[in-house]
C-alpha positions as CSV (number, residue, x, y, z in Angstrom):
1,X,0.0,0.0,0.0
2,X,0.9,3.3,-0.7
3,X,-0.4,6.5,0.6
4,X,-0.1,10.1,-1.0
5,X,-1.1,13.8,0.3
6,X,-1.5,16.6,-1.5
7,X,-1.9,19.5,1.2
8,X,-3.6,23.1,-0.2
9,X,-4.6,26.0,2.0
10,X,-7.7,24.6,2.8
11,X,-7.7,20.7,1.8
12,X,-5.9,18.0,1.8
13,X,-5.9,15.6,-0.5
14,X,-5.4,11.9,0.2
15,X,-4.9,9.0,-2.0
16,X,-4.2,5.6,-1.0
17,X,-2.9,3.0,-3.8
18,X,-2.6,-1.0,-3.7
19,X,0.1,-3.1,-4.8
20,X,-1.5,-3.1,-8.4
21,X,-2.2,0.8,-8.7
22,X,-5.7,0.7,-7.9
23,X,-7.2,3.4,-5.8
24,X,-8.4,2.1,-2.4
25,X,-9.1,5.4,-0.7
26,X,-9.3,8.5,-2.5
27,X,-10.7,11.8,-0.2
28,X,-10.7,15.0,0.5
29,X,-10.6,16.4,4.2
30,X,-10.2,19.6,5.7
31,X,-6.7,21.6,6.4
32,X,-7.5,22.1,9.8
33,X,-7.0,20.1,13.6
34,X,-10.6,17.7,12.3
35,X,-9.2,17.1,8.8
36,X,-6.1,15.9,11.1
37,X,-7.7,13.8,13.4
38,X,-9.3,12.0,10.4
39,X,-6.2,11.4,8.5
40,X,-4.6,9.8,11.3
41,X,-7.6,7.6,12.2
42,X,-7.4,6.9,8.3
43,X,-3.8,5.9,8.2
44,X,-4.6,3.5,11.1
């Protein structure tokens, strides 16, 4: 698994590929403490 974030001002985009390049997660959470807390719950 691989995981990519593309941070912005306001965003942060998240990606999460498998072993054969398909797209397990793909989301878009908030650039703030929240958007945070759910990325790290994600990553868990």
């Amino acid at each position: 698994m691989f995981a990519g974030i593309d941070s912005h001002k306001d965003t942060l985009a998240v990606a999460v590929i498998d072993d054969g390049g398909r797209a397990v997660v793909v989301r878009q959470l908030p650039n703030d403490p929240a958007g945070f807390t759910a990325l790290s719950a994600l990553a868990a």
